[in-house]
Biopython code that builds the backbone (N, CA, C, O; Angstrom):
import numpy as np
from Bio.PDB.StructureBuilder import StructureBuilder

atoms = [
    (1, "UNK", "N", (178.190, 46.033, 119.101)),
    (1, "UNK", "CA", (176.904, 45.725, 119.682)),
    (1, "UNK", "C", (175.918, 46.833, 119.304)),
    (1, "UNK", "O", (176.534, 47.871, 119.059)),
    (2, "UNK", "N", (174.503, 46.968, 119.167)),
    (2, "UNK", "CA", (173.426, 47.518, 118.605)),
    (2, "UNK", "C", (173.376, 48.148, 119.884)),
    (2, "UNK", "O", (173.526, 47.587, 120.969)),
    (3, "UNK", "N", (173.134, 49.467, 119.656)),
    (3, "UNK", "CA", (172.645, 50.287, 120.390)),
    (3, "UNK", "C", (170.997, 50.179, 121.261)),
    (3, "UNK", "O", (170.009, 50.319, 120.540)),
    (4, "UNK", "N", (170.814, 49.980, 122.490)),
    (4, "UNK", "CA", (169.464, 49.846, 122.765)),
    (4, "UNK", "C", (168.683, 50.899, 122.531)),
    (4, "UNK", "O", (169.072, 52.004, 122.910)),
    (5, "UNK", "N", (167.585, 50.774, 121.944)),
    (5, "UNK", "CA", (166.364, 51.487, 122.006)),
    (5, "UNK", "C", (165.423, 51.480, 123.310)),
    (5, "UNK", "O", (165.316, 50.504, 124.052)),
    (6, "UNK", "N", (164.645, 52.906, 123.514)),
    (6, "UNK", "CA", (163.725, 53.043, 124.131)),
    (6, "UNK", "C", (162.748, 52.169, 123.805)),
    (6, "UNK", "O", (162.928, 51.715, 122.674)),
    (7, "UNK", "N", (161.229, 51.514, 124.659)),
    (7, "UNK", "CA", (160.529, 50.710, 123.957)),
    (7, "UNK", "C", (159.054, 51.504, 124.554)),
    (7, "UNK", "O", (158.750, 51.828, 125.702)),
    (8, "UNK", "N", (158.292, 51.655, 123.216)),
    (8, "UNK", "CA", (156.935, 52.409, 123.936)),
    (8, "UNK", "C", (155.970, 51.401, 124.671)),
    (8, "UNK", "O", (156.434, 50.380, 125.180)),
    (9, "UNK", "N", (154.474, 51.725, 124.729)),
    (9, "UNK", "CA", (154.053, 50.989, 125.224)),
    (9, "UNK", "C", (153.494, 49.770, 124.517)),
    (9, "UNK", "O", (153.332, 48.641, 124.979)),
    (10, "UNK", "N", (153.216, 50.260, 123.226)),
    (10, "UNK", "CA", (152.498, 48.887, 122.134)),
    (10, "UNK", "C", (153.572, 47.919, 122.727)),
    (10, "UNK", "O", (153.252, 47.047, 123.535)),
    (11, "UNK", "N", (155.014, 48.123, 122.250)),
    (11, "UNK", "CA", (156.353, 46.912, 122.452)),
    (11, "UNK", "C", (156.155, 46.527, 124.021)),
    (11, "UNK", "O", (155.681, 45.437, 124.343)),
    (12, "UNK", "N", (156.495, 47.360, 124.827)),
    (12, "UNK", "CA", (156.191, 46.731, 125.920)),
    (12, "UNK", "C", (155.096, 45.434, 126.599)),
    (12, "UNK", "O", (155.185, 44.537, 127.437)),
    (13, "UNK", "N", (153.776, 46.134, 125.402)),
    (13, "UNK", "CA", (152.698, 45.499, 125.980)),
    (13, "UNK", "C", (153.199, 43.838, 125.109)),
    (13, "UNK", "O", (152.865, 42.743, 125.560)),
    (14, "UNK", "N", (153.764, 43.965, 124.243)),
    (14, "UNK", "CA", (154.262, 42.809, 123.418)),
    (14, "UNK", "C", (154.914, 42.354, 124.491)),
    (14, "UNK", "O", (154.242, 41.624, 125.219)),
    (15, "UNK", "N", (155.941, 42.548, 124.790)),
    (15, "UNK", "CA", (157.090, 41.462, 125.495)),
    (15, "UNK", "C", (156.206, 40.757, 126.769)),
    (15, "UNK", "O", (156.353, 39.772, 127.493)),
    (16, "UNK", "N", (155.381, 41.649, 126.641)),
    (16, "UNK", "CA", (154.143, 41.027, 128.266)),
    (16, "UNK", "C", (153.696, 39.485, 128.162)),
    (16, "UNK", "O", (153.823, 38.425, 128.774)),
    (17, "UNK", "N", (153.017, 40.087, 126.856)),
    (17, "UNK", "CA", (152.705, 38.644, 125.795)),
    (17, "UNK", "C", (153.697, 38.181, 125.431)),
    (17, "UNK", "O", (153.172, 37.164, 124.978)),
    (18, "UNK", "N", (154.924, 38.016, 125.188)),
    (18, "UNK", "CA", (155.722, 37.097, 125.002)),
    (18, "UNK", "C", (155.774, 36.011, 125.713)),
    (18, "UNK", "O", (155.652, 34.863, 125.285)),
    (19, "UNK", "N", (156.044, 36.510, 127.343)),
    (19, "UNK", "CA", (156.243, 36.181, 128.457)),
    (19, "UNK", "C", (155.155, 35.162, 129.016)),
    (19, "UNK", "O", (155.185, 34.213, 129.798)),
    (20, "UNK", "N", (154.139, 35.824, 128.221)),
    (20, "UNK", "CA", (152.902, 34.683, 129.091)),
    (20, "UNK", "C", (153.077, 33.189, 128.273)),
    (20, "UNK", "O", (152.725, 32.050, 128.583)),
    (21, "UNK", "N", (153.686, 33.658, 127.254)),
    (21, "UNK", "CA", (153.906, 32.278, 125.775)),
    (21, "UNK", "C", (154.542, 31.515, 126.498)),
    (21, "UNK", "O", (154.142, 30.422, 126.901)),
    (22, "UNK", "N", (155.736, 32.095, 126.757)),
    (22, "UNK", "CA", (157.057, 31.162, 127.351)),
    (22, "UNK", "C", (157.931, 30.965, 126.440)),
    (22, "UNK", "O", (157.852, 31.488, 125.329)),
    (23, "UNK", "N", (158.862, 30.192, 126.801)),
    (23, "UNK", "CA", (159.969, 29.644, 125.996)),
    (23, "UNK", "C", (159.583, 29.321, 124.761)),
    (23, "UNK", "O", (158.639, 28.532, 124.807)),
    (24, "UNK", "N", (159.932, 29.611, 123.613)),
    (24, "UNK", "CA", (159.388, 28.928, 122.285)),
    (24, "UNK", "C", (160.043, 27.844, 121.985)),
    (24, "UNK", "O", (159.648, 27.141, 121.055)),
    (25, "UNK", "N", (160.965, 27.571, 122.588)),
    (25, "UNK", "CA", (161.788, 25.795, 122.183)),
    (25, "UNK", "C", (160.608, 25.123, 123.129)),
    (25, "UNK", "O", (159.929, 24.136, 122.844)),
    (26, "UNK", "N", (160.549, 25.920, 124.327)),
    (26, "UNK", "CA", (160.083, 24.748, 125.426)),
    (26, "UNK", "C", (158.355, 24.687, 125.341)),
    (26, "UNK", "O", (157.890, 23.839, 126.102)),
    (27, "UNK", "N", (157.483, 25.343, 124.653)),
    (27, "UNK", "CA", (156.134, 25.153, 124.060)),
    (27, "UNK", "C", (156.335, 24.500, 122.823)),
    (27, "UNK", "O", (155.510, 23.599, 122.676)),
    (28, "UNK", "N", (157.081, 24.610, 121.927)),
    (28, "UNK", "CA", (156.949, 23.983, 120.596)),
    (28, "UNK", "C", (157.940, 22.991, 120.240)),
    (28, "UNK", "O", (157.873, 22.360, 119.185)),
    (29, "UNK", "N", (158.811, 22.846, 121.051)),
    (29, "UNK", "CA", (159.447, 21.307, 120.812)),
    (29, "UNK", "C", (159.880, 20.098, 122.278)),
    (29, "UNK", "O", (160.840, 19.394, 122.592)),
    (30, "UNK", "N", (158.539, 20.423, 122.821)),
    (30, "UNK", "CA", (158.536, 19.569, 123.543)),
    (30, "UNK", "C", (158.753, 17.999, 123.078)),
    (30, "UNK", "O", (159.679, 17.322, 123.523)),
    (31, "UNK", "N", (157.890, 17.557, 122.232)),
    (31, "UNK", "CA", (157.894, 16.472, 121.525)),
    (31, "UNK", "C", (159.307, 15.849, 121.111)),
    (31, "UNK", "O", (159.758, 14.762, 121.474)),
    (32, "UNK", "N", (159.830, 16.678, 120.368)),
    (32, "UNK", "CA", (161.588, 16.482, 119.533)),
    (32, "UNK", "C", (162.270, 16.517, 121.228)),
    (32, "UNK", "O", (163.097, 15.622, 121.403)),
    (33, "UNK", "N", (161.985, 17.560, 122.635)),
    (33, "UNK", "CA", (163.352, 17.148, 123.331)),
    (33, "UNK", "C", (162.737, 15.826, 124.111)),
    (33, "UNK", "O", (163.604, 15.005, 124.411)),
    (34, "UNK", "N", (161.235, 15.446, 124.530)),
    (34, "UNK", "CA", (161.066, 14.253, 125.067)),
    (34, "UNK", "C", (161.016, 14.482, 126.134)),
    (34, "UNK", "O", (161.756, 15.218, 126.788)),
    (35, "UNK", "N", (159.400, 13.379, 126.735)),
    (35, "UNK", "CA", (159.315, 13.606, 127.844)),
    (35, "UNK", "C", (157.630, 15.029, 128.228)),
    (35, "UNK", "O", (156.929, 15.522, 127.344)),
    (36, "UNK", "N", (157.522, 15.236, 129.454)),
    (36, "UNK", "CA", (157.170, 16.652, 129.422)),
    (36, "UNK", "C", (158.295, 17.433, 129.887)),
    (36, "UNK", "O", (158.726, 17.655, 131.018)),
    (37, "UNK", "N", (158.728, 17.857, 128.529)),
    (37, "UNK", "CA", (159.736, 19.202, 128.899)),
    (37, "UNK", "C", (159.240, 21.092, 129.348)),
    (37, "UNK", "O", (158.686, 22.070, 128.846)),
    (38, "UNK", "N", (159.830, 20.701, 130.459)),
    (38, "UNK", "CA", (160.230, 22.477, 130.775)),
    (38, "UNK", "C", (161.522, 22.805, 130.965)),
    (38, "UNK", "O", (162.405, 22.272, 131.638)),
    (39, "UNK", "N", (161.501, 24.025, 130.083)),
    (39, "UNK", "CA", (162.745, 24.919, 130.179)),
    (39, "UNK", "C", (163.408, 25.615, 131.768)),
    (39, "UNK", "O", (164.604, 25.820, 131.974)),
    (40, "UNK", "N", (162.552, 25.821, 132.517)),
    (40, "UNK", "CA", (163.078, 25.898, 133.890)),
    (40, "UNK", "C", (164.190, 26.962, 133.802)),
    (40, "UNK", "O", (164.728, 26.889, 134.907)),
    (41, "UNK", "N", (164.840, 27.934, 133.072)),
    (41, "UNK", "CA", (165.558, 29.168, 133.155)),
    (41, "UNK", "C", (164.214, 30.248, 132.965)),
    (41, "UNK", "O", (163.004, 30.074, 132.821)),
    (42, "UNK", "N", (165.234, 31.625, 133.059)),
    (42, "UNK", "CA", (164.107, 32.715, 133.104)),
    (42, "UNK", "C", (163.975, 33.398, 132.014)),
    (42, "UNK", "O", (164.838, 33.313, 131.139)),
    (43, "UNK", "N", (163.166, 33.986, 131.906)),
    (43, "UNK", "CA", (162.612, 34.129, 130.402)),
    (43, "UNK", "C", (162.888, 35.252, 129.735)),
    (43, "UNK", "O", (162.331, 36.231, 130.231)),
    (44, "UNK", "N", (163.626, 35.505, 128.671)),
    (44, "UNK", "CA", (164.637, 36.752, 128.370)),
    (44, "UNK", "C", (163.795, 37.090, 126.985)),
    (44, "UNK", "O", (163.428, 36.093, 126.363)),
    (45, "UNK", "N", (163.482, 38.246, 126.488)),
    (45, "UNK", "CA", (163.217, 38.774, 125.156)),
    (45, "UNK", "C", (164.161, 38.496, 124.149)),
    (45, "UNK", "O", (165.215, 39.112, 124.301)),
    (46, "UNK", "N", (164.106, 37.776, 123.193)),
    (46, "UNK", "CA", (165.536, 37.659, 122.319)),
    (46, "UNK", "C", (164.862, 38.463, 120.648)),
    (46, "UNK", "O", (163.979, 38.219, 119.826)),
    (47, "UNK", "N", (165.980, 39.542, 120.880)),
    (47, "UNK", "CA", (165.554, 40.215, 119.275)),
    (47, "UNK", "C", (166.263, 39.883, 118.203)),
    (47, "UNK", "O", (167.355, 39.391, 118.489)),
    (48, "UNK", "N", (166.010, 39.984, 116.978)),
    (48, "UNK", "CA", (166.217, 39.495, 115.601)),
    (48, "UNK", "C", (167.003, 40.434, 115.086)),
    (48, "UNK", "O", (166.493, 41.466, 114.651)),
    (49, "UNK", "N", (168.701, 40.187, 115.041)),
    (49, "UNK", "CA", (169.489, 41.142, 114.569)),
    (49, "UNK", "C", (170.231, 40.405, 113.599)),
    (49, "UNK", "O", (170.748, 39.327, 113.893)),
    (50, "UNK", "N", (170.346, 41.057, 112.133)),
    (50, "UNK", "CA", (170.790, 40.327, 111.117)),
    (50, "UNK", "C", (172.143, 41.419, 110.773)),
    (50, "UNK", "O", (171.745, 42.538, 110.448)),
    (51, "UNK", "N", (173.368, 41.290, 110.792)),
    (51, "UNK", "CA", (174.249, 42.135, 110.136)),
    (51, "UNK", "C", (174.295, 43.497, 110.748)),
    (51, "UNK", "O", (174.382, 44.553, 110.121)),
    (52, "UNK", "N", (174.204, 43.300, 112.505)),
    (52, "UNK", "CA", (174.299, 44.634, 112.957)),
    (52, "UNK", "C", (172.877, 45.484, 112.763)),
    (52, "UNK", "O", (172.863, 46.668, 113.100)),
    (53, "UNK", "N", (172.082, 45.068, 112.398)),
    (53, "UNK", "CA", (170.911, 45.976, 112.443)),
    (53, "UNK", "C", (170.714, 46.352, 113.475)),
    (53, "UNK", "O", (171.112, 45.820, 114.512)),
    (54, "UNK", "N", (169.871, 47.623, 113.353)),
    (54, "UNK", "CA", (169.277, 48.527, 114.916)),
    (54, "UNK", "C", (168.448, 47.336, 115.468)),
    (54, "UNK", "O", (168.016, 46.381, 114.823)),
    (55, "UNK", "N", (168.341, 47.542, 116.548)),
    (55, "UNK", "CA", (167.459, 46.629, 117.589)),
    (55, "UNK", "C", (165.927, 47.009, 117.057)),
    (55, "UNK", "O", (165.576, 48.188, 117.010)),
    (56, "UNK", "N", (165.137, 46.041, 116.702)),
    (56, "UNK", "CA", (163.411, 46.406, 116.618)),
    (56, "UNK", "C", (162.407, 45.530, 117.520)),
    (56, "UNK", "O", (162.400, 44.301, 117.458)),
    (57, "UNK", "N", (161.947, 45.931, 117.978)),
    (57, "UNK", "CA", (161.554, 45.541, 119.312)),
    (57, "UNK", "C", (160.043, 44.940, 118.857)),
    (57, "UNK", "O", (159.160, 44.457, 119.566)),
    (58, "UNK", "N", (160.089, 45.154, 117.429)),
    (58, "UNK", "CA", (158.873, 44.258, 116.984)),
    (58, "UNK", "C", (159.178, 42.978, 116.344)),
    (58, "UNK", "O", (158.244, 42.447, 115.743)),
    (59, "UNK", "N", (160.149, 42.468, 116.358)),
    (59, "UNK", "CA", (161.355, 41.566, 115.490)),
    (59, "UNK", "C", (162.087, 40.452, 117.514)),
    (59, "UNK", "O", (163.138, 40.192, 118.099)),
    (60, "UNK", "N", (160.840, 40.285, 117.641)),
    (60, "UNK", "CA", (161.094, 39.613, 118.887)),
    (60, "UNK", "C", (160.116, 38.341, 119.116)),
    (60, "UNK", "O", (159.018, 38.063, 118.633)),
    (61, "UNK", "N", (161.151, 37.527, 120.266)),
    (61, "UNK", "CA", (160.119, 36.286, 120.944)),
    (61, "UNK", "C", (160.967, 35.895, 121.788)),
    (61, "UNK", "O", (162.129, 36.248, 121.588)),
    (62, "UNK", "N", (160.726, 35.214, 122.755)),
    (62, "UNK", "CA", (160.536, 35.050, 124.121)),
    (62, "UNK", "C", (161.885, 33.125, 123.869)),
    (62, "UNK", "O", (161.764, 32.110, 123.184)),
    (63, "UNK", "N", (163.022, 33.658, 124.941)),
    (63, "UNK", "CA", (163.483, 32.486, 125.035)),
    (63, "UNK", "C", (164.105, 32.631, 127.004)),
    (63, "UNK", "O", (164.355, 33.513, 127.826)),
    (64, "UNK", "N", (164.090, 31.156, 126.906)),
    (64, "UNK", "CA", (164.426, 31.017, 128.022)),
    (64, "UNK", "C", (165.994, 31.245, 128.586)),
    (64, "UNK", "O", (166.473, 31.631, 127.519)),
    (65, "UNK", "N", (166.931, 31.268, 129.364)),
    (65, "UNK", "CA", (167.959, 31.543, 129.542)),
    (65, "UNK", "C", (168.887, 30.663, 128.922)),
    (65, "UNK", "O", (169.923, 30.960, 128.326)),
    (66, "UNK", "N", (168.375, 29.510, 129.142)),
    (66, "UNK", "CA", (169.140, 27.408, 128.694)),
    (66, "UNK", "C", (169.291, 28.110, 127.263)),
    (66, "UNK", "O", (170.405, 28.082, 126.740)),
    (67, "UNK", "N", (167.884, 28.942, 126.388)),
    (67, "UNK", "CA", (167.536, 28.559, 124.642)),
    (67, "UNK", "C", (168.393, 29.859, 124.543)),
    (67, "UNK", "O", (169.326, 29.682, 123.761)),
    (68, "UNK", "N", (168.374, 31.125, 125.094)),
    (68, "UNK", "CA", (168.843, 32.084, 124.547)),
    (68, "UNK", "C", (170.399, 32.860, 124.877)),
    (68, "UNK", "O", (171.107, 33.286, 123.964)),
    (69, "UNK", "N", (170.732, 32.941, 126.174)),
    (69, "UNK", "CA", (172.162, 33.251, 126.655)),
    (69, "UNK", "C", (173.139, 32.298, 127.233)),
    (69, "UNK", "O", (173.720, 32.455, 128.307)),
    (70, "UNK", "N", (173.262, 31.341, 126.458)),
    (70, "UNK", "CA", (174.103, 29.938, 126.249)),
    (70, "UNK", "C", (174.114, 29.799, 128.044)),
    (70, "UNK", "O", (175.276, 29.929, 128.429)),
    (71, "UNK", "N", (173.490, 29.653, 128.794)),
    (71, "UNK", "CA", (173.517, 29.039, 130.165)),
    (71, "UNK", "C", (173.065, 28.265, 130.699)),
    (71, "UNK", "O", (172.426, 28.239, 131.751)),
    (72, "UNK", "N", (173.649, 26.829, 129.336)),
    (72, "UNK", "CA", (172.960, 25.525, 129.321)),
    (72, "UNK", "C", (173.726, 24.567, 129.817)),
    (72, "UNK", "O", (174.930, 24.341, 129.702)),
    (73, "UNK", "N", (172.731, 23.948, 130.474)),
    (73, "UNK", "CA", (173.639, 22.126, 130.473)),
    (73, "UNK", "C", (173.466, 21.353, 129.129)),
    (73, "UNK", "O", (174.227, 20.396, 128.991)),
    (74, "UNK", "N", (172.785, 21.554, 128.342)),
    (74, "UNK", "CA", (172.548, 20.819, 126.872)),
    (74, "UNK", "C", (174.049, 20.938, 126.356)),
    (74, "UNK", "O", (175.092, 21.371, 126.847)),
    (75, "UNK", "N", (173.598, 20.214, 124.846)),
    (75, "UNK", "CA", (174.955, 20.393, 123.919)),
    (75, "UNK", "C", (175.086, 21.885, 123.434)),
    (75, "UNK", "O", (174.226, 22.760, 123.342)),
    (76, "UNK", "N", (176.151, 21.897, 123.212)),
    (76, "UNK", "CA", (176.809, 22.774, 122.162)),
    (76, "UNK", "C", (175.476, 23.454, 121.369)),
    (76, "UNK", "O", (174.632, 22.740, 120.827)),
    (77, "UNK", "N", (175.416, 24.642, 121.373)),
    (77, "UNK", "CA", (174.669, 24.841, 120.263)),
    (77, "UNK", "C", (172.491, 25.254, 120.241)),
    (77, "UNK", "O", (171.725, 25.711, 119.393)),
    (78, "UNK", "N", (172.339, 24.762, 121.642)),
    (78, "UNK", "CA", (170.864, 24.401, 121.905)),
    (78, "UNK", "C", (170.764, 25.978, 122.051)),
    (78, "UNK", "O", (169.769, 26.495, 121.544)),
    (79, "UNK", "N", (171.845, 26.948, 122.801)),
    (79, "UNK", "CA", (171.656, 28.403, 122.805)),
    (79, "UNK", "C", (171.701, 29.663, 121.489)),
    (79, "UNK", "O", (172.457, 29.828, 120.531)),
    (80, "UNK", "N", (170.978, 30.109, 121.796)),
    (80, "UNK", "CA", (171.167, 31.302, 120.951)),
    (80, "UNK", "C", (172.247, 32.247, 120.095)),
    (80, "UNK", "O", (172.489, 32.465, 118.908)),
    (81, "UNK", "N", (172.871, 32.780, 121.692)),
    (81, "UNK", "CA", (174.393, 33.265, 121.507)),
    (81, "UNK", "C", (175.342, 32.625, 121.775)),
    (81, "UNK", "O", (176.458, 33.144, 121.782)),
    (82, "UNK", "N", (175.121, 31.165, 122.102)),
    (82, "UNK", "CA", (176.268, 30.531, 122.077)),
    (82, "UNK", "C", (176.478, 29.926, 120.688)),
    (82, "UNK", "O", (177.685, 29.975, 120.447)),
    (83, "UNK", "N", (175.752, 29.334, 119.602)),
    (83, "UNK", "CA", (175.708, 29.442, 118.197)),
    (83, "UNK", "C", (175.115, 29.802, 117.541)),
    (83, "UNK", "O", (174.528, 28.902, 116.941)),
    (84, "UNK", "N", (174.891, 30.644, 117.268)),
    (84, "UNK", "CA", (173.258, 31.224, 115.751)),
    (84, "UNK", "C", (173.144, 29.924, 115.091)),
    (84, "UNK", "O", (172.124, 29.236, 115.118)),
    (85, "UNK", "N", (173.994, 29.684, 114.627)),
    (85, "UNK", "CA", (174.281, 28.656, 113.559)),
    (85, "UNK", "C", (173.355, 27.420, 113.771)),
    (85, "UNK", "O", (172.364, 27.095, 113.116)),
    (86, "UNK", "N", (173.887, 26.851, 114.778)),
    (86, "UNK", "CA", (173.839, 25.220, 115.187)),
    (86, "UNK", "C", (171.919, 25.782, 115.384)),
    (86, "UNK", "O", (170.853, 25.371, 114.925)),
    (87, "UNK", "N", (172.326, 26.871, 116.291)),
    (87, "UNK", "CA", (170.547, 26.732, 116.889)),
    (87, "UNK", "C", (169.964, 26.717, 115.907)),
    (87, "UNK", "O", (169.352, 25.659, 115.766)),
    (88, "UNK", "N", (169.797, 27.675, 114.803)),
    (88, "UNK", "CA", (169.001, 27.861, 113.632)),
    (88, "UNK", "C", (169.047, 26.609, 112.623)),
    (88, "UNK", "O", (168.148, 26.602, 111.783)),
    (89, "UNK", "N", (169.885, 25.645, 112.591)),
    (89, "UNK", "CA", (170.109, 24.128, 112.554)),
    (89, "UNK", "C", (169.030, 23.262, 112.996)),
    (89, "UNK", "O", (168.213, 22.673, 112.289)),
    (90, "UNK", "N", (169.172, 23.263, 114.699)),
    (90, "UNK", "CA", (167.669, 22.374, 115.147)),
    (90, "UNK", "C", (166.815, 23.036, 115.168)),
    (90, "UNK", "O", (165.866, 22.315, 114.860)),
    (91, "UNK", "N", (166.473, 23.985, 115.331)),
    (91, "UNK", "CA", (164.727, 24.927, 115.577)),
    (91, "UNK", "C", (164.139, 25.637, 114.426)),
    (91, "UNK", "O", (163.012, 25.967, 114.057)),
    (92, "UNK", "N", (165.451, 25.747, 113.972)),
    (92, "UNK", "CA", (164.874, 26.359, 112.391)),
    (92, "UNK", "C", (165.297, 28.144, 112.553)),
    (92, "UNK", "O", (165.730, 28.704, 113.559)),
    (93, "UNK", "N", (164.980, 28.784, 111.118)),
    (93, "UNK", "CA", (165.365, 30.693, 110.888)),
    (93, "UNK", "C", (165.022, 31.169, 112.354)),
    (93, "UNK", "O", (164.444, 30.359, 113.079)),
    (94, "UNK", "N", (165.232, 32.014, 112.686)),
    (94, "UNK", "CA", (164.754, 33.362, 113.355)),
    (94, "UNK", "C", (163.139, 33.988, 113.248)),
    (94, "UNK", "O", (162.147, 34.004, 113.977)),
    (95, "UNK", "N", (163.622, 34.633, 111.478)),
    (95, "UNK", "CA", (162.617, 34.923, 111.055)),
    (95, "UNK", "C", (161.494, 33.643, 110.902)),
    (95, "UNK", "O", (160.586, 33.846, 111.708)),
    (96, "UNK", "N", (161.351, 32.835, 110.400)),
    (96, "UNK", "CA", (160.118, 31.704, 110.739)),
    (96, "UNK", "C", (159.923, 31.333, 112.101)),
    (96, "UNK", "O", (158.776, 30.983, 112.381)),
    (97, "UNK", "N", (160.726, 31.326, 112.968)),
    (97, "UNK", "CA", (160.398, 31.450, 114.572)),
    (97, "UNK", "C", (159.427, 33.005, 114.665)),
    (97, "UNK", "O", (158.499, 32.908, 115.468)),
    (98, "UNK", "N", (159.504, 33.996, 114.155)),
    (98, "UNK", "CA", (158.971, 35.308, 114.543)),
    (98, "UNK", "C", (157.533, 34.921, 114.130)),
    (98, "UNK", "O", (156.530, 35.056, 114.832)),
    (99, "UNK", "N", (157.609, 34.314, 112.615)),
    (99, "UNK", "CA", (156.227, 34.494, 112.179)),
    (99, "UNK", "C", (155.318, 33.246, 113.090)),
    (99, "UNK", "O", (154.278, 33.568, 113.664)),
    (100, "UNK", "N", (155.776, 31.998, 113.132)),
    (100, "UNK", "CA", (155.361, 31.575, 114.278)),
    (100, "UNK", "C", (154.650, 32.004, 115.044)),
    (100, "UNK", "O", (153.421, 31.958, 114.987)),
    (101, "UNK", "N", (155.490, 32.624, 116.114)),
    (101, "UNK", "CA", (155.263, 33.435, 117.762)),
    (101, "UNK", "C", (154.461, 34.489, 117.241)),
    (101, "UNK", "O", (153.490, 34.894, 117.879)),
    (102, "UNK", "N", (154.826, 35.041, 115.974)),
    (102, "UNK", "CA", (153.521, 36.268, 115.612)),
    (102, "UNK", "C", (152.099, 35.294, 115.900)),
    (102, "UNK", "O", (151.524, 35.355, 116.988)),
    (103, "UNK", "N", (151.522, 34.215, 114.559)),
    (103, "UNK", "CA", (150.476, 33.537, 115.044)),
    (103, "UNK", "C", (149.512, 33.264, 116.350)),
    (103, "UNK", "O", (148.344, 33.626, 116.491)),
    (104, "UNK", "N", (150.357, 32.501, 117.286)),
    (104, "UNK", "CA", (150.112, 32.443, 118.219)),
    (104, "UNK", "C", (149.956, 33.489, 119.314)),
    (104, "UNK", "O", (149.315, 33.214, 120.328)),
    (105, "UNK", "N", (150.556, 34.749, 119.131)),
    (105, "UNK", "CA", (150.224, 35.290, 119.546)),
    (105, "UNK", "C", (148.752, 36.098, 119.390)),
    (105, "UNK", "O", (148.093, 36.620, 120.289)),
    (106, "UNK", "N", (148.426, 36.020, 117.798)),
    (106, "UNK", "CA", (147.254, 36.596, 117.691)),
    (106, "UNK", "C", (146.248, 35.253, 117.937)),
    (106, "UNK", "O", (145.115, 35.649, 118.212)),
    (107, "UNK", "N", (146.325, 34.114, 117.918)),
    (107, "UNK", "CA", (145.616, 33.754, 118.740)),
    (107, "UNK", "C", (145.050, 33.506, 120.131)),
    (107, "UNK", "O", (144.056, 32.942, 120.587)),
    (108, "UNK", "N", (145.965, 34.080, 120.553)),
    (108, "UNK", "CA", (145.409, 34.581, 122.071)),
    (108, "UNK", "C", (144.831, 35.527, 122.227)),
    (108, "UNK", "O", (144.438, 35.777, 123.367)),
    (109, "UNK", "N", (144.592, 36.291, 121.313)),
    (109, "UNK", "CA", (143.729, 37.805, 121.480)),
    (109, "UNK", "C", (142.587, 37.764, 121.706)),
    (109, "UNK", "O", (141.943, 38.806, 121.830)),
]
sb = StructureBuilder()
sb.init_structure("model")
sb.init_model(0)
sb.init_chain("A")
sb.init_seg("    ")
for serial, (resi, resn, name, xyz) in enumerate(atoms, 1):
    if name == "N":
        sb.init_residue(resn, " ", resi, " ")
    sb.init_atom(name, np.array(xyz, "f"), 0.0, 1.0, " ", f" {name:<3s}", serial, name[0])
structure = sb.get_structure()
């Protein structure tokens, strides 16, 4: 497991803004799960670790508990750490989720 890092205040002030985003499955694929969907778990920072890399706390976006620490009633796979694989399957890379959530985030500025 990656060692945690300290996080200054720029990162901090990031995860703030993450948080106000919300879930990124549950803002951006509402449509694909149907219905008006909300994610309804709590909202966890999920960082972008490829091959053991150090934790970067700028290499982040915002998932809900259901999308990110497999503590779903969904199928197999809708979580994070319960498959990289499958998830990055329906929602798509990591990294194109980042640049994403980057966007939108600067449009809220």
């Amino acid at each position: 497991m990656a060692k945690k890092t300290a996080t200054n205040k720029d990162e901090r002030e990031r995860f703030g803004r993450l948080i106000e985003l919300g879930c990124y499955i549950g803002k951006n694929f509402a449509d694909v799960i149907g219905k008006k969907y909300k994610c309804g778990g709590k909202l966890e920072i999920h960082h972008i670790r490829r091959m053991g890399a150090k934790t970067n706390h700028k290499k982040t976006f915002c998932l809900c508990t259901h999308h990110h620490s497999a503590q779903t009633p969904h199928p197999h796979g809708w979580a994070m750490h319960k498959s990289t694989k499958l998830f990055e399957d329906r929602f798509g890379l990591q990294e194109d989720i980042l640049d994403i959530v980057n966007q939108q985030l600067e449009e809220t500025c």
